[in-house]
C-alpha positions in Angstrom: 5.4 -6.1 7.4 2.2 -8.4 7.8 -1.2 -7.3 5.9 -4.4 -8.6 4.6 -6.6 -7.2 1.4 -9.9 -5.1 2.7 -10.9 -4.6 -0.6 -9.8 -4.9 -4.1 -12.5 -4.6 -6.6 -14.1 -2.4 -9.8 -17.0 -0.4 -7.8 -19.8 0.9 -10.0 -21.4 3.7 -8.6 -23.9 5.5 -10.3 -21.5 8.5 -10.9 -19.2 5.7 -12.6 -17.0 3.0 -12.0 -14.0 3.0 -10.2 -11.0 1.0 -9.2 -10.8 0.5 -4.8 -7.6 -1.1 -3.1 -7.7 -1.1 0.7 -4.8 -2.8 2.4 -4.7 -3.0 5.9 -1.1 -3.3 7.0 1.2 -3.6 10.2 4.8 -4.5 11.6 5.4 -6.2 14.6 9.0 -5.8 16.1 9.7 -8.3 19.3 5.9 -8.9 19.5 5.2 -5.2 20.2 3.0 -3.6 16.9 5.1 -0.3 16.0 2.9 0.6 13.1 -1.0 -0.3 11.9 -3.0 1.5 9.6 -5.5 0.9 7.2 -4.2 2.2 3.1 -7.1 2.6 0.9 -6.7 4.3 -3.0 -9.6 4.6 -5.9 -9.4 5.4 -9.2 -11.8 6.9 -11.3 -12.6 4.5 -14.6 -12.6 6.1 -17.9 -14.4 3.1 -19.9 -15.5 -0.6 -18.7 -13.1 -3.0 -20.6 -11.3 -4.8 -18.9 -7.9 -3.6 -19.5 -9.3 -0.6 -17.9 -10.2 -2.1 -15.1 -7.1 -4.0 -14.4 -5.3 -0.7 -15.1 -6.8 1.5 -12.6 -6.2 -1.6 -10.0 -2.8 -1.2 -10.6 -2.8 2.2 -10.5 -4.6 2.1 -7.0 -2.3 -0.2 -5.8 0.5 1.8 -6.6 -1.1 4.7 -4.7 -1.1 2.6 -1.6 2.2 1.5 -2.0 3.2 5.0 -2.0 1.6 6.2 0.6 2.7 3.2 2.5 6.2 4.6 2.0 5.9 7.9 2.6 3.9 7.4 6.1 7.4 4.6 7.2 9.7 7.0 6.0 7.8 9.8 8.0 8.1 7.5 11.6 11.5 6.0 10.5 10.3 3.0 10.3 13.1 1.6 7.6 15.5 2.7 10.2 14.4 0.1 12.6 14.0 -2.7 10.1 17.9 -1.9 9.0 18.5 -1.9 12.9 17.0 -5.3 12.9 18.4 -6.4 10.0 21.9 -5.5 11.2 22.4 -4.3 7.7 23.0 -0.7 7.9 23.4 -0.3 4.5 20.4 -1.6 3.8 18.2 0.7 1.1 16.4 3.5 2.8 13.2 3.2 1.5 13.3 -1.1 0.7 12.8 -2.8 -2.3 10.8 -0.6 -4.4 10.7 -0.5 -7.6 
């Protein structure tokens, strides 16, 4: 899995500030792209320290993450890295945490 950060900032908007992580990811299997999308996740601010800031970053993050696993899972995607791997028993969803 091969990526590259779109965006990863507080945005202040003049409804309020949010946190924004955009990932754009991909996996490449014998040269041949299987999977490319673009993940993006905001978070709504609820003060401008920042703690805040650096807390709704993670949490946005997190959101990507998850949705990163969810979309793999749903195209079987872990199933072809274990494949790969040669290690069937490999975790299902990788090293998440």
């Amino acid at each position: 899995l091969r990526g590259r950060i779109v965006d990863f900032a507080e945005v202040i908007e003049p409804a309020g500030a949010k946190a924004r992580v955009s990932l754009e990811l991909w996996l490449e299997v014998d040269g041949r792209m299987i999977f490319h999308d673009e993940f993006v996740a905001e978070r709504e601010l609820a003060g401008s320290s920042a703690e805040v800031a650096v807390d709704g970053l993670s949490s946005a993050l997190q959101g990507v993450v998850e949705e990163l696993i969810r979309r793999m899972r749903a195209r079987d995607l872990f199933a072809v890295a274990r494949a790969r791997s040669g290690h069937a028993d490999a975790p299902a969803a990788g090293p998440v945490r």
